[in-house]
ZAGUKE-645672 format. One line per 8 residues: number of its first residue (from 1); for each residue x, z, y of C-alpha. Coordinates in Angstrom, 1 decimal, padded with zeros to 4 digits, m for minus. Example, Ala and Ser with C-alpha at 12.3 -4.5 7.8 and 13.67 -1.06 7.14 Angstrom:
2
1	012.3:007.8:m004.5  013.7:007.1:m001.1
***
This chain:
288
1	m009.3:m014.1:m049.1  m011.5:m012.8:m046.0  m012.6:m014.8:m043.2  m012.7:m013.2:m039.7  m015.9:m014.3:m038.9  m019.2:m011.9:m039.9  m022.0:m009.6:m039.4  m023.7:m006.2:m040.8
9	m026.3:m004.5:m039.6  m027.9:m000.7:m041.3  m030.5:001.4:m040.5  m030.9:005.0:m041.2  m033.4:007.5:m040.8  m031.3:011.2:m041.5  m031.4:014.8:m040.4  m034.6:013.7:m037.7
17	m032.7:011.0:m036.5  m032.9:007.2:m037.1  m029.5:005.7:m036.6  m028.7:002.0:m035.9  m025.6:000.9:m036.9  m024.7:m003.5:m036.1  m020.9:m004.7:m036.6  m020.1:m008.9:m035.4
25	m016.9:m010.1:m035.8  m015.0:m013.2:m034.5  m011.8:m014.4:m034.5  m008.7:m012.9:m033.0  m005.1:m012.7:m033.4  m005.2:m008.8:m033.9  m007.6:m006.2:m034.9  m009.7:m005.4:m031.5
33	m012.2:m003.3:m032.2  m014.5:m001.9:m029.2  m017.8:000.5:m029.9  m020.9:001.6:m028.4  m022.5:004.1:m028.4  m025.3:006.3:m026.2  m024.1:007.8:m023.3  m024.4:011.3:m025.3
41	m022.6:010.2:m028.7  m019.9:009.1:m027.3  m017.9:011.6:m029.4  m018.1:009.8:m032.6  m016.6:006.6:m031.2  m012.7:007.5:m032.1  m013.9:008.1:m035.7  m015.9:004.8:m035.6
49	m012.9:002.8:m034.9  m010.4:004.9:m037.1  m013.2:004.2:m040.2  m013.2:000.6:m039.4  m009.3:000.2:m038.9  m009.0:001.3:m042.6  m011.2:m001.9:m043.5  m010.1:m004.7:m041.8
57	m006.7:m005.7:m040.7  m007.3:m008.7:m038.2  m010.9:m009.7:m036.0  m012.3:m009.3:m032.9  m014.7:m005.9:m034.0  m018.1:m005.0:m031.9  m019.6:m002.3:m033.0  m022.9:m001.5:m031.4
65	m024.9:001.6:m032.6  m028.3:003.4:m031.7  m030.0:006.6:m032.3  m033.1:007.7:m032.0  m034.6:011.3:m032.5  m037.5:011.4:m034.4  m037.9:015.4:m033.7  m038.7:017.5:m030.8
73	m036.4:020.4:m032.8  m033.7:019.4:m030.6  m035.8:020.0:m027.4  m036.3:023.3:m025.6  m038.7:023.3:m022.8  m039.2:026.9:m020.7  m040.2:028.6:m017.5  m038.3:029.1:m014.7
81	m039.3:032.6:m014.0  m037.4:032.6:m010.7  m038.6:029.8:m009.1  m042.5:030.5:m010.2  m042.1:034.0:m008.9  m040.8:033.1:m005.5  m043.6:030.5:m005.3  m046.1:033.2:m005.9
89	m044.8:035.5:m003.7  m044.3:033.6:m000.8  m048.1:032.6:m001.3  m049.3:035.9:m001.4  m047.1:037.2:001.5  m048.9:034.3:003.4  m052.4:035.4:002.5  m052.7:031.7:001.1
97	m052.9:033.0:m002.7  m056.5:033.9:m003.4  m056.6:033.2:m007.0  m054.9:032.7:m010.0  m052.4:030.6:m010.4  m054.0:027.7:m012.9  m051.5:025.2:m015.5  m052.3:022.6:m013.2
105	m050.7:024.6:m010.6  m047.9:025.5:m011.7  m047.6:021.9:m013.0  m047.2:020.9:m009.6  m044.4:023.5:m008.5  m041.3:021.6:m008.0  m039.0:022.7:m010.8  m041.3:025.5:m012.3
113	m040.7:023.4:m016.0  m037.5:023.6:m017.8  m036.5:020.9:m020.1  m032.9:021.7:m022.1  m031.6:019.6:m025.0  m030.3:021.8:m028.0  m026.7:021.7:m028.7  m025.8:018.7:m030.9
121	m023.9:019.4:m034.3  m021.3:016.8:m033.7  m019.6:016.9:m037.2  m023.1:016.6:m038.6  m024.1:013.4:m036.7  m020.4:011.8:m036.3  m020.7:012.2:m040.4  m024.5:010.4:m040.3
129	m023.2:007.4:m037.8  m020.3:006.9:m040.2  m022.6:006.8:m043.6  m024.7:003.9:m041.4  m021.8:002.1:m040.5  m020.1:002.0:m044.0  m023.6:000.3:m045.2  m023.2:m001.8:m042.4
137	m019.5:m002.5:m042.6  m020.5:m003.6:m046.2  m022.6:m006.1:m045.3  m019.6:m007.5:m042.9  m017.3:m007.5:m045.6  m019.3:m009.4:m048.2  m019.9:m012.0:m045.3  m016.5:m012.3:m045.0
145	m015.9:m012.3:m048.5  m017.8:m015.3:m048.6  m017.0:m017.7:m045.7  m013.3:m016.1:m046.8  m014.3:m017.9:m050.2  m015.4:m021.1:m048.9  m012.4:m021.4:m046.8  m010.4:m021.1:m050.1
153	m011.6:m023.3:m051.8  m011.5:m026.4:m048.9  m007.5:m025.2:m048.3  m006.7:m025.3:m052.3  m008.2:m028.8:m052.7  m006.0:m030.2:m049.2  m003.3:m028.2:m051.1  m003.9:m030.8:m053.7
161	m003.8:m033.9:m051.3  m001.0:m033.1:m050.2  001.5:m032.8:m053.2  000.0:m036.0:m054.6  001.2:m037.5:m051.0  004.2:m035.7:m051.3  004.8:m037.2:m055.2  003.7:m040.6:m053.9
169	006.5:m040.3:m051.1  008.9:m039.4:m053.7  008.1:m042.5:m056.1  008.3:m044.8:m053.0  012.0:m043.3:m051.6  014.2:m045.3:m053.9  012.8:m048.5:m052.8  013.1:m048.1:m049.7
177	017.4:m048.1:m049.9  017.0:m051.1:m052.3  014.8:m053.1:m050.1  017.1:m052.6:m047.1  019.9:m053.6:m049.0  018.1:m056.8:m049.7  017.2:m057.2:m046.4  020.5:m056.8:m045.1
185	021.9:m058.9:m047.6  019.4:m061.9:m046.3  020.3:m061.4:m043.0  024.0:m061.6:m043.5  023.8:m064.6:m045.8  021.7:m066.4:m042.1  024.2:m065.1:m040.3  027.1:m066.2:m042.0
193	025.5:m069.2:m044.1  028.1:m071.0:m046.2  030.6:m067.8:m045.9  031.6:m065.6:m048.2  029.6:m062.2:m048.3  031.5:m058.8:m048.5  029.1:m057.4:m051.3  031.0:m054.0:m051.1
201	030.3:m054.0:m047.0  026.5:m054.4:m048.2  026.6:m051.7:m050.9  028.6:m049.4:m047.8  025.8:m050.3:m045.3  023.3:m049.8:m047.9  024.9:m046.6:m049.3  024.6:m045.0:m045.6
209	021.7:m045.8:m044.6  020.3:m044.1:m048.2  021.9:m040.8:m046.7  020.2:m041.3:m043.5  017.1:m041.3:m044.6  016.9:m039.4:m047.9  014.1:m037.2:m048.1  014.4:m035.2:m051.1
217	015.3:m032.2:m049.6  012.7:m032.4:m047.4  010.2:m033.0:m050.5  011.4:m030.4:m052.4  010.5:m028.0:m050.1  007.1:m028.8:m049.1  006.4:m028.7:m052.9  007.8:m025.3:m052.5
225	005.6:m024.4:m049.8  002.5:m025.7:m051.4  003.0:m023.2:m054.1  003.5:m020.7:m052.4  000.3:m021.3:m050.3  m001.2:m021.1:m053.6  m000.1:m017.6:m054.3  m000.7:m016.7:m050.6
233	m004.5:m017.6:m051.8  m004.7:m015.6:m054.7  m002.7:m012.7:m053.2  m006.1:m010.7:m053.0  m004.9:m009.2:m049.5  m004.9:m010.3:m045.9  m002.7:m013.3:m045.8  m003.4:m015.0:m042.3
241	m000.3:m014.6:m040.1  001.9:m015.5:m043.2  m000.2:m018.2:m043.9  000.1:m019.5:m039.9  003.8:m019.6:m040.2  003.8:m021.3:m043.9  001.8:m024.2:m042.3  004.1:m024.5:m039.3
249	007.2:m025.1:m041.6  004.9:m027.4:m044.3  004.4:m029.1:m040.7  008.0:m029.3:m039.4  009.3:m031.1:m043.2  006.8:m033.7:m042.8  007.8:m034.7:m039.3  011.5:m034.5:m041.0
257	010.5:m037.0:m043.4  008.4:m039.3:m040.9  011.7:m039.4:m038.9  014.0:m040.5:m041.7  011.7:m042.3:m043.4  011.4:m046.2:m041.8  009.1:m047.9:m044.6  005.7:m048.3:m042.9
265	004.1:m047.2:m046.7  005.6:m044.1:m046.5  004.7:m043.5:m042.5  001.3:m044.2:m043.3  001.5:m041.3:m046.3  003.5:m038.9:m043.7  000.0:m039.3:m041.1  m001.8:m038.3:m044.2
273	m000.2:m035.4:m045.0  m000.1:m033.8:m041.5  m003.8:m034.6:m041.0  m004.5:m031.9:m043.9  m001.8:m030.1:m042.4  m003.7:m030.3:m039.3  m007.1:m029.0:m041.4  m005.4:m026.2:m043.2
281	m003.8:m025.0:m039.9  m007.4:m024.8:m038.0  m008.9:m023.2:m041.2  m006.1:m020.7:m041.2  m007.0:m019.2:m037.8  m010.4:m017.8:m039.3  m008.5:m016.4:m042.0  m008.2:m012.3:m041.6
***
């Protein structure tokens, strides 16, 4: 299980160029993933996201990446002939042009220098930005991995808390119809005093109210839930938005049972049991 929450960072020095390669992530309902890039590798950004989206399935994904050239190879630097010779003439035609031009000269001659940048292989450096962001990405993952880890480990022990509530609320259901039946056998015998009790009325009252508030369907199927959270955690794949849902309907049969149940014991065990619901559910939402 993979938290959503990480960071990698890789540095590469390949083919004269030193690429820098740093990937956060945060929570987020969907996979987002937004890259950048310098202005002039802006090419390589579609792969970028298509290499990531075959990693992770859910997270908010910033990729940030920097390169720097560590050759002049890719630099061409030349003379504009045209612009030199028009200088020159136009000097000469003017009688101002006595000597040689000198370098400082034609330093100074707006334009006379001509810088042009090579043509970038852009299959050779979209496959080097990838090779730094796959180190990278694998430092993201095992992050995740991690946290993902640690997060398993504090849902499977609420896991636990909660089917021994859910066993306790079980043990202390039968009761419950028995001690209404007393009490409504008590207050009959105030109410009526030295008058003869209809025992079956009693057993009728106390037979309905048992159907009222019988919770072993309800029981039954948070047990069943809670197992199947526990496969959920050792499904070995991204299990967040089935996990969300599972913890809504663990949520909805313990309300069920905190509105059948009228024994203040067993209220008390229902509060208990949607507090971890509570914990699980704000665990799940880092949960890729």
């Amino acid at each position: 299980m993979n938290s959503m929450t990480g960071f990698g960072s890789a540095r590469m020095s390949i083919h004269d160029r030193e690429i820098t390669a740093e990937i956060k992530s945060v929570n987020n309902k969907f996979l987002e993933i937004s890259v950048r890039t310098p202005r002039s590798y802006t090419f390589a950004e579609d792969k970028i996201k298509s290499y990531i989206q075959s990693s992770l399935s859910r997270g908010k994904i910033d990729v940030n990446i920097n390169i720097t050239s560590q050759s002049t190879s890719d630099i061409k630097i030349s003379l504009n002939d045209g612009i030199i010779t028009s200088y020159i003439n136009a000097l000469r035609s003017e009688k101002r042009l006595n000597d040689d031009l000198s370098l400082s000269d034609l330093l100074r001659i707006p334009d006379a220098i001509v810088t042009e940048k090579s043509e970038t292989d852009t299959d050779e450096v979209t496959a080097d930005i990838l090779e730094t962001v796959a180190q990278a990405l694998t430092g993201l993952s095992e992050m995740r991995q991690k946290e993902g880890q640690r997060l398993k480990n504090d849902i499977a022990a609420r896991l636990n808390l909660i089917e021994d509530y859910v066993l306790s609320v079980e043990k202390i259901s039968p009761d419950t119809t028995a001690k209404y039946r007393e009490k409504l056998f008590k207050k009959l015998s105030e109410i009526l005093a030295d008058k003869n009790i209809d025992e079956s009325r009693v057993l009728t009252e106390a037979a309905i109210f048992a159907e009222k508030t019988a919770v072993a369907e309800e029981t039954v199927r948070l047990k069943s839930h809670i197992n199947q959270y526990r496969t959920f955690l050792e499904a070995g794949e991204p299990i967040g938005r089935k996990a969300d849902f599972l913890t809504q309907e663990m949520n909805r049969e313990a309300n069920t049972i905190g509105s059948k149940c009228q024994d203040i014991e067993v209220t008390k065990i229902v509060l208990d049991i949607k507090s971890e619901i509570e914990k699980i559910r704000e665990q799940i939402q880092n949960v890729e």
